[in-house]
Rosetta silent file (secondary structure, phi, psi, omega in degrees, C-alpha in Angstrom):
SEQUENCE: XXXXXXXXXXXXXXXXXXXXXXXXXXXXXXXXXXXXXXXXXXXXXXXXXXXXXXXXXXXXXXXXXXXXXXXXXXXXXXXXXXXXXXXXXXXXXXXXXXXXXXXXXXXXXXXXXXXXXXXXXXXXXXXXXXXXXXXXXXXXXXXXXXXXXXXXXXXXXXXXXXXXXXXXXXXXXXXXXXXXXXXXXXXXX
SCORE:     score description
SCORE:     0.000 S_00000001
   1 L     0.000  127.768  166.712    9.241   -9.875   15.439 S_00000001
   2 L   -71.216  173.465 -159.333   10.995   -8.192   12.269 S_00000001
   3 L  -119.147  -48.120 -160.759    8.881   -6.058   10.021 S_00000001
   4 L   -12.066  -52.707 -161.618   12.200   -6.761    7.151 S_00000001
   5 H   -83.502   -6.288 -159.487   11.002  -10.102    5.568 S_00000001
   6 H   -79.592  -29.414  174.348    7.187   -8.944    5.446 S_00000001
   7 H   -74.297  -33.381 -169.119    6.948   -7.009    2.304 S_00000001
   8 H   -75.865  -29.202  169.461    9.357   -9.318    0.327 S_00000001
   9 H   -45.761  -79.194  156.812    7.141  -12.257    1.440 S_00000001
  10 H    -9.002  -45.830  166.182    4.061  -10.996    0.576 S_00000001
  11 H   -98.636  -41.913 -175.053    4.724  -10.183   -3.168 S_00000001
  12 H   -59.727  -70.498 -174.432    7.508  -13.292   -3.477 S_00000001
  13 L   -74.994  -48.037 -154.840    4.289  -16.086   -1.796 S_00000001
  14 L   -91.753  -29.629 -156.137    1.070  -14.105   -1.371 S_00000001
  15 L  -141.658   97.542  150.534    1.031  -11.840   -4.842 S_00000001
  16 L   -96.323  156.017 -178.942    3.906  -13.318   -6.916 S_00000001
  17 L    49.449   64.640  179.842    4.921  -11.382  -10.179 S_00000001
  18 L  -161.529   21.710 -177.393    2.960   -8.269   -9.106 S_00000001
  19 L  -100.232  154.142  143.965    5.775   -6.375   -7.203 S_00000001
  20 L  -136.787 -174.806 -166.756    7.446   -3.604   -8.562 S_00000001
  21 L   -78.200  126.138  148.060   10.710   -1.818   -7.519 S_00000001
  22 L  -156.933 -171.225 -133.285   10.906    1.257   -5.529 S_00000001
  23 L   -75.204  124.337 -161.208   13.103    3.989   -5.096 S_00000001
  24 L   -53.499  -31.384 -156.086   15.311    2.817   -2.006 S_00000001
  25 L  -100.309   12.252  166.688   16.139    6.786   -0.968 S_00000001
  26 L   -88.681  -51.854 -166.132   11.523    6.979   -0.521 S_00000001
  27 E  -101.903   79.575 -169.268   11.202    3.683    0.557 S_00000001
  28 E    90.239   11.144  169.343   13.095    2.030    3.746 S_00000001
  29 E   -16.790  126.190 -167.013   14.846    4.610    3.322 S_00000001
  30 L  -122.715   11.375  170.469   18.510    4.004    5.464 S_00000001
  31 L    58.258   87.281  177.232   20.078    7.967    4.681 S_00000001
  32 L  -164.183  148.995  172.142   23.150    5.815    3.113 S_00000001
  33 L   -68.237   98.775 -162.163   25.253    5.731    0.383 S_00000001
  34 L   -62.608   13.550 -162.093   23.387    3.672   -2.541 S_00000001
  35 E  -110.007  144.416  174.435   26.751    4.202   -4.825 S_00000001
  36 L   -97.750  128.934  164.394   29.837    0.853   -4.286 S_00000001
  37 L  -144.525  148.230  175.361   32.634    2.914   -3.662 S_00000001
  38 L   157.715  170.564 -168.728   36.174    1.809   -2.552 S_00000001
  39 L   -61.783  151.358 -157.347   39.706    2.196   -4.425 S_00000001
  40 L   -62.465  142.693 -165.717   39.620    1.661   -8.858 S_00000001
  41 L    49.566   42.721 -172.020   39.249   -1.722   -9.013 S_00000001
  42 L   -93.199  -20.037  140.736   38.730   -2.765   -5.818 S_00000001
  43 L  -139.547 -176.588 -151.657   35.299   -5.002   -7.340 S_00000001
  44 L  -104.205   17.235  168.004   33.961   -5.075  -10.172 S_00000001
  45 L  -122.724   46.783  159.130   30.516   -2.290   -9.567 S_00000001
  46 L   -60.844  105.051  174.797   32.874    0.233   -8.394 S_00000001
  47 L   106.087  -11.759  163.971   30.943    3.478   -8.710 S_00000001
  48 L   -55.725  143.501 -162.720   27.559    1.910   -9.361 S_00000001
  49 E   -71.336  110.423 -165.074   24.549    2.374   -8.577 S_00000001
  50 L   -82.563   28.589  135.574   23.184   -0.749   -6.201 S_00000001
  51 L   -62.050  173.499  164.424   19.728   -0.562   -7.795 S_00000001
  52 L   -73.257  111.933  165.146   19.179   -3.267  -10.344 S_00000001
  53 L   -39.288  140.567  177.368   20.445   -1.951  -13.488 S_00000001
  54 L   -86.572  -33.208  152.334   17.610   -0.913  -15.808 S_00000001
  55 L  -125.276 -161.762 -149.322   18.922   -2.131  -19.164 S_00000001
  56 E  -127.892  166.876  172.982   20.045   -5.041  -20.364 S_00000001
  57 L   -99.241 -172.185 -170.979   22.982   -5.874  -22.591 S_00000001
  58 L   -58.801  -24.261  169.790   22.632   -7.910  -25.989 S_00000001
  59 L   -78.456  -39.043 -127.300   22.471  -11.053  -24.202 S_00000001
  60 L    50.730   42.647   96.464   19.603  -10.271  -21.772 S_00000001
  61 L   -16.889  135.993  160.397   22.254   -9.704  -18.863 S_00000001
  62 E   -86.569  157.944 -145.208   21.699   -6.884  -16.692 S_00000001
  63 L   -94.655   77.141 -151.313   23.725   -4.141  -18.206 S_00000001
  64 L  -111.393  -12.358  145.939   25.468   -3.141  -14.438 S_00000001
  65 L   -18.951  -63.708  178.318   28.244   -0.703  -16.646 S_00000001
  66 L   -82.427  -29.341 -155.510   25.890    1.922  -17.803 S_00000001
  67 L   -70.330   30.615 -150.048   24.076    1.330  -14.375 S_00000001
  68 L   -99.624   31.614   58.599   26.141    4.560  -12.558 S_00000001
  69 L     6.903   96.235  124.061   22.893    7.157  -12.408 S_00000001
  70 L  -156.797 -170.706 -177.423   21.014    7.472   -9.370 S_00000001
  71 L   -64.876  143.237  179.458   19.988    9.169   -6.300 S_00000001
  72 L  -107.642  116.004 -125.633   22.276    9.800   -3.733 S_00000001
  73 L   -95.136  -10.770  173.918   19.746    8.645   -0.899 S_00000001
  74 L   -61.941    3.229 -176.025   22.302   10.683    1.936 S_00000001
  75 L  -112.827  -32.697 -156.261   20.794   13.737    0.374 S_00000001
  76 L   -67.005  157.675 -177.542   17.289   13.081   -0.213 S_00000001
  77 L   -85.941  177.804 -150.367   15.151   15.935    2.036 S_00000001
  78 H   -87.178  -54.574 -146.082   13.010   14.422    4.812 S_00000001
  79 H   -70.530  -20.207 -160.578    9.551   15.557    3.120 S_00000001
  80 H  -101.507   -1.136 -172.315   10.342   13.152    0.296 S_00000001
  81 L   -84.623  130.786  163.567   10.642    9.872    2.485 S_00000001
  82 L   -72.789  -59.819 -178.400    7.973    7.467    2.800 S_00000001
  83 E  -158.015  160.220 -166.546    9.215    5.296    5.483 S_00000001
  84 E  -135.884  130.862  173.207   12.843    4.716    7.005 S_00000001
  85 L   -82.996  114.767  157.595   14.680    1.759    8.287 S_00000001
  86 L   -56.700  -17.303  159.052   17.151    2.741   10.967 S_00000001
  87 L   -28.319  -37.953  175.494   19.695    0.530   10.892 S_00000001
  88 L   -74.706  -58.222 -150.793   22.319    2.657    9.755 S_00000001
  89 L  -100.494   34.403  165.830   21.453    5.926   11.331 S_00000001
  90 L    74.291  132.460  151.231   20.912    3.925   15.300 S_00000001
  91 L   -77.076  111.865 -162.406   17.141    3.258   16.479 S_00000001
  92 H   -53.303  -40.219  161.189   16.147    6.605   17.797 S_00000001
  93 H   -27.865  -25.466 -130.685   14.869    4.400   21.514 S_00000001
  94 H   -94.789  -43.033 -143.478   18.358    3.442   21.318 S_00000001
  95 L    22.895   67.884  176.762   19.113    7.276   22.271 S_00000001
  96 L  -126.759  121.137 -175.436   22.419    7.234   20.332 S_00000001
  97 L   -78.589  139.394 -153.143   23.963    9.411   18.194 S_00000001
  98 L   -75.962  147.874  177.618   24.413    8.406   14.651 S_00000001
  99 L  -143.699  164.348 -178.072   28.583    8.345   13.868 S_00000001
 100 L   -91.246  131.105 -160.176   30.104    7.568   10.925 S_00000001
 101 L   -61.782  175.047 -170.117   30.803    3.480   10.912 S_00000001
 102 L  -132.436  103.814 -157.597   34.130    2.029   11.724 S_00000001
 103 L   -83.663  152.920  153.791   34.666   -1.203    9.868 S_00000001
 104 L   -49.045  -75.982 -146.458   36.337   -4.388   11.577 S_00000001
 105 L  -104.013  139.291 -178.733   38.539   -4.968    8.600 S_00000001
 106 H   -90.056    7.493  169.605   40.395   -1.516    7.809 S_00000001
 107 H   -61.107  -37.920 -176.455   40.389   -2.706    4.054 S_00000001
 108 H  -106.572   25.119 -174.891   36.809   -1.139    3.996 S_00000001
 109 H   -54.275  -45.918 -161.664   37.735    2.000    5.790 S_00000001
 110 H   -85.627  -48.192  170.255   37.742    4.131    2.524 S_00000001
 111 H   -54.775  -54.682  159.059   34.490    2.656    1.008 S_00000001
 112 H   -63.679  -26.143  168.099   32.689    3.129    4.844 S_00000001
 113 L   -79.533   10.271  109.914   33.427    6.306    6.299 S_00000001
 114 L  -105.395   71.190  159.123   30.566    8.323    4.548 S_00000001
 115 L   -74.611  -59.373  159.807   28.695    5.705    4.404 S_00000001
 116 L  -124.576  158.670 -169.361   26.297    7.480    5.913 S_00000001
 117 L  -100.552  114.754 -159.298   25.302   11.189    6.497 S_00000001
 118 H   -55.075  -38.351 -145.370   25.145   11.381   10.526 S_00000001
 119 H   -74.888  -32.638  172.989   23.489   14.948    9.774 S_00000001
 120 H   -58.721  -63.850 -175.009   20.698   12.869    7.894 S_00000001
 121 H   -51.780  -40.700  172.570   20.754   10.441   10.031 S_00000001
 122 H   -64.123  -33.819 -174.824   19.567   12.739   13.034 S_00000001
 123 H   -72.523  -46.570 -173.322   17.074   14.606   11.005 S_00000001
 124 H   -64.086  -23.032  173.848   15.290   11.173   10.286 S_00000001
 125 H   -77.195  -60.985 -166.020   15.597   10.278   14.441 S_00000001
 126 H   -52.204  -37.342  175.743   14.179   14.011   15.205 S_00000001
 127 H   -73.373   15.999 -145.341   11.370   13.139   12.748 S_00000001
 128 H  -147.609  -27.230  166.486   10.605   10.028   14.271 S_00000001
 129 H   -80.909  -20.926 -151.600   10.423   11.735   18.079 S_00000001
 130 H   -96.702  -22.373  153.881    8.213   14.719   16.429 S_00000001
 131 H   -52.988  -34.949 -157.997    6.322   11.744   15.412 S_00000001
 132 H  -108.693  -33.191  149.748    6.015    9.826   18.464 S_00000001
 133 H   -36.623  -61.245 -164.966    5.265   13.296   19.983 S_00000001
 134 H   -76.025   -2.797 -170.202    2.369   13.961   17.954 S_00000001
 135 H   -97.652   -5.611 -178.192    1.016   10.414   18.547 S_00000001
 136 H   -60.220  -81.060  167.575    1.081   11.006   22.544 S_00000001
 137 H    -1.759  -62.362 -165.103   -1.221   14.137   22.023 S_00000001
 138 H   -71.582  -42.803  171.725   -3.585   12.415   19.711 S_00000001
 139 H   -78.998  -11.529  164.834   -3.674    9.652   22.846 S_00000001
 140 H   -91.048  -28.276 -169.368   -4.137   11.792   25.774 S_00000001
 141 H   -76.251  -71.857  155.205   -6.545   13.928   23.284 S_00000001
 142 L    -8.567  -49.726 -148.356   -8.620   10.451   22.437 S_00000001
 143 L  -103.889   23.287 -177.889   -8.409    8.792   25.819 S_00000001
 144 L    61.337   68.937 -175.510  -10.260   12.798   27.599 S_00000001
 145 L    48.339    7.997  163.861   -6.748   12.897   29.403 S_00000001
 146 L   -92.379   -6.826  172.464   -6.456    9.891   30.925 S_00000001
 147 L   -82.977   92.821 -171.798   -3.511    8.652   29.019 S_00000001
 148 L   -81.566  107.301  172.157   -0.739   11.962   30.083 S_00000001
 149 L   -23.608  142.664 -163.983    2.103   11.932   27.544 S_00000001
 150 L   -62.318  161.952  172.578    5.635   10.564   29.179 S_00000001
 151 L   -89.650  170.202 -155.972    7.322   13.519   30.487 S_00000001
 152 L  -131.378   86.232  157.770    9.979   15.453   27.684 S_00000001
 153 L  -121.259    5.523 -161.438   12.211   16.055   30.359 S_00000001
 154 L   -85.365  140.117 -166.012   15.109   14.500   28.972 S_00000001
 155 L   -99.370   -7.168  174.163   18.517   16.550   28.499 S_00000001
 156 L   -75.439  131.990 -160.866   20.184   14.621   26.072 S_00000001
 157 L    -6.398   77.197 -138.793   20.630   16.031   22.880 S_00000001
 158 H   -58.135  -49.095 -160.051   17.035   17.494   22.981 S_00000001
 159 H   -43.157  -14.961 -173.386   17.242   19.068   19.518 S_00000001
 160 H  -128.605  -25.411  173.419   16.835   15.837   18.152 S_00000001
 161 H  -101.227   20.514  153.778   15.423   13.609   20.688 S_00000001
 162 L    79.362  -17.267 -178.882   13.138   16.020   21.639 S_00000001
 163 L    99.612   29.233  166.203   13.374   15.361   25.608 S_00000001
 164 L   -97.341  -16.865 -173.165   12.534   11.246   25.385 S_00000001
 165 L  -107.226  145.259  151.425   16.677   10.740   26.434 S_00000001
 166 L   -81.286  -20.747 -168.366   17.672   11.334   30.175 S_00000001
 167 E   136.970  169.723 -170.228   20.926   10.608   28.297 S_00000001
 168 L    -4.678  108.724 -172.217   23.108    8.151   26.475 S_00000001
 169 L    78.159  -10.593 -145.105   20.772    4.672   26.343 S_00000001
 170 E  -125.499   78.723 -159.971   18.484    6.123   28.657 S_00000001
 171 L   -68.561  178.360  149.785   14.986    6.116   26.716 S_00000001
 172 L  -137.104  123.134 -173.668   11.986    7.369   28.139 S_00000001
 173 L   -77.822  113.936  178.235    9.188    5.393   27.476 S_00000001
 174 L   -16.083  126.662 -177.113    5.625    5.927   26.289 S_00000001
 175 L   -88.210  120.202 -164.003    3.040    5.758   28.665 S_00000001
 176 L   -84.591  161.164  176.164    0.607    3.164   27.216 S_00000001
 177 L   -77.026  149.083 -179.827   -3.053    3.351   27.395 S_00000001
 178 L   -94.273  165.767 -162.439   -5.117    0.916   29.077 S_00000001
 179 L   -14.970  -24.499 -164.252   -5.811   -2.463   28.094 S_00000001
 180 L  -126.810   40.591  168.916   -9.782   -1.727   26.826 S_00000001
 181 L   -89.646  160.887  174.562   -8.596    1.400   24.900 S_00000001
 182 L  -111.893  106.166 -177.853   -9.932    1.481   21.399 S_00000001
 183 H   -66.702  -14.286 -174.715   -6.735    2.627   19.757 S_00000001
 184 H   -65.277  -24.678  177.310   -9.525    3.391   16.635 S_00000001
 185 H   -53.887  -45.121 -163.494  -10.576    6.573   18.916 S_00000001
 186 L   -80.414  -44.058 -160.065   -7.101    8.293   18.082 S_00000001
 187 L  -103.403   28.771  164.325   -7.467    8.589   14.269 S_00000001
 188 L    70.922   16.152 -173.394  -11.556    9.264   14.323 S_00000001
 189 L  -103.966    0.000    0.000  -12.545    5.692   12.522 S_00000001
């Protein structure tokens, strides 16, 4: 099951006209460039921001001219992220290192090849093992030691995956707790 469709459901069916927008380099963050780039004229929101422009023209149009102001989310630091979508920068399980894409059609070479910032991209996978780290702990501390954290024996670029890769593809997988654990035990509820 995807998580993608769950928020826009939820305010589009269950809450309608109660959503509001926020900022894409906090929120689902994907360490990518939010500016359309590609050669002058190559469409017509070249250099724009791909939020929804904020004002409107004379018509009530959105105003998508003026809309060339915002964060460039390939930048933002790690402490400022709420939550991150991976798509771009590889699912850290994946144990794959983030590259810069390589389009099918070489028309979008020059608009794609800092698309995203690999250097980003890695910081947000290391946070996401330092994560998955700290939740073993909290389950072998919860379960008296019987749940023992997977071993971090893995040699593949440890700095970022932390010792979870034996190498390329080659995850190592959580050791789960058993069936009649009270997962409520790890966070003290």
């Amino acid at each position: 099951m995807a998580y993608q469709g769950t928020v826009a459901y939820y305010y589009d069916q269950l809450r309608p006209n109660t959503a509001v927008e926020l900022n894409v380099c906090r929120w689902n963050q994907v360490a990518a460039d939010v500016i359309w780039r590609g050669p002058d004229g190559y469409d017509k929101h070249h250099l724009q921001c791909r939020e929804y422009p904020r004002k409107k023209l004379e018509n009530g149009e959105p105003d998508y001219e003026s809309n060339v102001e915002c964060e460039d989310c390939r930048n933002t630091p790690i402490e400022a992220v709420k939550t991150v979508h991976y798509t771009a920068c590889k699912k850290p399980w994946e144990c794959k290192m983030a590259n810069p894409r390589v389009p099918r059609d070489k028309r979008q070479e020059y608009r794609l090849k800092n698309l995203v910032n690999v250097t980003a991209c890695m910081n947000l996978v290391r946070e996401w093992f330092v994560l998955r780290r700290e939740f073993e702990d909290a389950l072998e501390e919860a379960s008296n030691g019987y749940v023992k954290p997977s071993p971090r024996s893995g040699k593949f670029q440890d700095e970022y995956f932390l010792g979870y890769c034996e190498k390329d593809s080659k995850y190592i997988p959580i050791n789960p707790p058993p069936d009649d654990f009270d997962v409520k035990k790890i966070y003290g509820v």
